[in-house]
N, C-alpha and C positions, 0 to 999 in steps of 0.2 A: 831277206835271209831268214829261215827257219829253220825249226827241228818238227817235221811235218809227224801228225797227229797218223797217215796214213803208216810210217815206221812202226809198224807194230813188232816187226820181228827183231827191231835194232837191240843190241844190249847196248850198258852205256856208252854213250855218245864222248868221253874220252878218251884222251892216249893213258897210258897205263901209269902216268904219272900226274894222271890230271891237270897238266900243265895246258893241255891242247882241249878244245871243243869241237869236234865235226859235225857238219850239220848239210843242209842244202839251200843255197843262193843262186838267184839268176843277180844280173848286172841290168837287167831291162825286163820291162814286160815282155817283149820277143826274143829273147834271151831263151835257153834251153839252162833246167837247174842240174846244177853242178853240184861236187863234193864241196864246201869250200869248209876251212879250217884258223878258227882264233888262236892265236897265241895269248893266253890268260894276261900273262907276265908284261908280254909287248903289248898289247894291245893290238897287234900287225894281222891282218886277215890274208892269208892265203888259197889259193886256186891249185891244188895237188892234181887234176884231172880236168885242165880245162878244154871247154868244150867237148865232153861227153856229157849225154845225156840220161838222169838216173830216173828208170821207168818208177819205179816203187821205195825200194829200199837198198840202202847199203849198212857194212860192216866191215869192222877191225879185225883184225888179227891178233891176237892174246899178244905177240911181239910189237904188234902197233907198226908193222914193218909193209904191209899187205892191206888192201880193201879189195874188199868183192862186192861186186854190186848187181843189177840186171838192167838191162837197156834196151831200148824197142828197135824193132827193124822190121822191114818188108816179111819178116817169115815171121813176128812176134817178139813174148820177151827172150832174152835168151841172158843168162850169167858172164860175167866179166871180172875176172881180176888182175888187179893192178899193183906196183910197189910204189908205194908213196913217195919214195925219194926219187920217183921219175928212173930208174935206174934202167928198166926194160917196158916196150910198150905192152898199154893193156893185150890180154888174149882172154879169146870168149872158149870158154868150156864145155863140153857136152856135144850132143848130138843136134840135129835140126831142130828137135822136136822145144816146144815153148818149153820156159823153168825160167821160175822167179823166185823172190822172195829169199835169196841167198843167206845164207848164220854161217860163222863158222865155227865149228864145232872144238872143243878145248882136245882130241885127240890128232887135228890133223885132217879133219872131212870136213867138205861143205853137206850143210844141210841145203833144202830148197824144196821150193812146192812143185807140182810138174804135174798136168791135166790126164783124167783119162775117167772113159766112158759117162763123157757128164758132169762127172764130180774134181775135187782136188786134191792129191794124196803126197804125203810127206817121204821125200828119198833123202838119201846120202849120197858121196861120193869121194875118192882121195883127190884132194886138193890137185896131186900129181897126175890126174887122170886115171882113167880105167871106171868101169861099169856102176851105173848107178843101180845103185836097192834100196827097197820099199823098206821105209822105218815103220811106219803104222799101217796095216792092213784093212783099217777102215778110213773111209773120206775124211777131212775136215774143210775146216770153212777157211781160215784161217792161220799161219803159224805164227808163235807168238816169241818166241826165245826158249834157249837151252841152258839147265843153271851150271853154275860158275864148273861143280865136279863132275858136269856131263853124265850124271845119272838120269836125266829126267828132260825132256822134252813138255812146253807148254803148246794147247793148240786150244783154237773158237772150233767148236766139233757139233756137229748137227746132233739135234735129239729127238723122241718121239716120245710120244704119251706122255708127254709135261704143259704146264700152264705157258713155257717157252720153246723155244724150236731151236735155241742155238746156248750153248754149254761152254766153259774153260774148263777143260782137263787135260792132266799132267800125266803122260806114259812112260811109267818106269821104261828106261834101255836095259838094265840088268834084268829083269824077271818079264817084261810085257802087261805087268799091273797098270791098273789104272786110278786118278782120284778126281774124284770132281773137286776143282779149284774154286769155280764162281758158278753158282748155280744158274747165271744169266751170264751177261758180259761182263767182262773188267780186262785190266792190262798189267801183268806181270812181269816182273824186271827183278834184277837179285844186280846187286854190289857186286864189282869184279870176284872183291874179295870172297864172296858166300854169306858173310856174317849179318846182309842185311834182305829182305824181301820188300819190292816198293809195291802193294796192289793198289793199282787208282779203277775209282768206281766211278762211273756216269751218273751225272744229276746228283742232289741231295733235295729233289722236293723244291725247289728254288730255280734254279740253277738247271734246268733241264737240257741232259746234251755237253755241259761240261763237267770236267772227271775233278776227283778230291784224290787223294792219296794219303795210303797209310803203309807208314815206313815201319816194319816189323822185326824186332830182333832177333834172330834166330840162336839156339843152343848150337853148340860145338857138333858136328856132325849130322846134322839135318836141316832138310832144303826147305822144309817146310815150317808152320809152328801148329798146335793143332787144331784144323778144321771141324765144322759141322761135316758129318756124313754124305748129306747132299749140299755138299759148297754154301761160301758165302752168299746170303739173299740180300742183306740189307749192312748200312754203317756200324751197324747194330753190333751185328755177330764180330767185328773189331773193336769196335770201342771196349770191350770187354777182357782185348789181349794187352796184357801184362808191358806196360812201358812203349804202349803204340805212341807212336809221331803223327801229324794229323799236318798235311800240305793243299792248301787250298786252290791246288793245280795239278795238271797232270803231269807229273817229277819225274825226270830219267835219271836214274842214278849212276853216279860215278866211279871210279876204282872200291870207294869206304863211304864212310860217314860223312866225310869231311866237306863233300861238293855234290850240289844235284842241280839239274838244270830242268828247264820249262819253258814254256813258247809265252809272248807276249806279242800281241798284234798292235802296231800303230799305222794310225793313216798320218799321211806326211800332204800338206799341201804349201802351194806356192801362190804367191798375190802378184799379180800383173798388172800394167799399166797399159790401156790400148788406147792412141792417139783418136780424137773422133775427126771425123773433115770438116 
């Protein structure tokens, strides 16, 4: 059981009261991974979506009532949502055409990524159906999460004429502005609430390939705190913000302050007895 590193677009991985953990488990190596779901309090693991198979990623619904996920099939990925309380079975949304990478968005649209001419471009669409549209007009690589006031979409976005080829920027939805987040890679996440920004960076010079995190305070009314121009390069350009946290893992955060979760790998083995003849 994990919280796979490949969720890039997940926000936090709780219910809205931080009581629940969702994540993804198989029950076997040929097992297909599922949603499965801790109960903090019980301790009790549940199976909310057994036996479907989650290609990339899933997501909550602000009501914690809904998960949208995307799932492989004979025609590709294609989006799926479901009510967690089992109440109606999943139904897949959209047309033929492949879409992954599902968020949903704090107005009532699913976001998701969806191919065309080569590249990968970021749509919407109402939860209730009806036609998807293009949110960003340029490719990205990537989509990363949308923060808590649904102002601002995170995406990994190709770049040219730089020492790197691949960028985190943030596109305003109100104006179509844009900011460089991470002048390389990183992984952005914001508390249900807004009041906090989790950015985890890759490597620290040791560590190469696994991420640190720094958990940043945000002012009243902004998703951000202030940036270099051309985004963060290095540990550096945070350690220098005002009351940073510093997580020695890559931290998903939860509804607040109060809870944040991370992956831990163990190998498990068993000792046998084989009779000889």
């Amino acid at each position: 059981a994990h919280l796979i590193a490949s969720q890039w677009s997940s926000r936090a991985p709780f219910s809205s009261d931080g009581r629940r953990l969702y994540f993804l488990g198989r029950r076997g190596p040929k097992d297909v991974e599922e949603v499965w779901d801790l109960d903090r309090i019980s301790g009790v693991i549940d199976r909310p979506l057994p036996g479907i198979s989650i290609a990339h990623n899933f997501d909550l619904s602000m009501d914690g009532k809904q998960v949208v996920f995307d799932s492989h099939d004979a025609q590709g990925d294609h989006v799926w949502i479901a009510s967690l309380d089992r109440s109606s079975p999943p139904r897949r949304l959209g047309s033929g055409l492949p879409e992954s990478y599902p968020l949903f968005g704090p107005t009532g649209d699913l976001f998701f990524l969806a191919p065309g001419g080569g590249h990968e471009y970021l749509y919407r669409r109402p939860i209730d159906g009806g036609r998807r549209s293009k949110v960003i007009p340029s490719p990205i690589v990537r989509f990363e999460t949308i923060s808590p006031d649904g102002k601002w979409v995170v995406a990994e976005a190709p770049v040219s004429g730089e020492d790197v080829t691949r960028g985190v920027v943030a596109y305003s939805l109100e104006d179509g502005s844009t900011m460089r987040v991470c002048h390389s890679l990183c992984i952005v996440r914001w508390t249900a609430d807004g009041n906090l920004l989790y950015l985890g960076l890759p490597g620290n010079g040791q560590t190469q390939g696994e991420y640190r995190t720094f958990i940043l305070a945000l002012r009243h009314g902004e998703s951000f705190p202030k940036l270099p121009a051309t985004g963060i390069k290095s540990e550096s350009d945070l350690s220098r913000v005002s009351g940073a946290q510093l997580v020695n893992d890559l931290a998903r955060p939860g509804p607040d302050g109060s809870v944040y979760a991370f992956d831990r790998q163990e190998s498990h083995r068993n000792i046998y007895r084989i009779p000889i003849p």
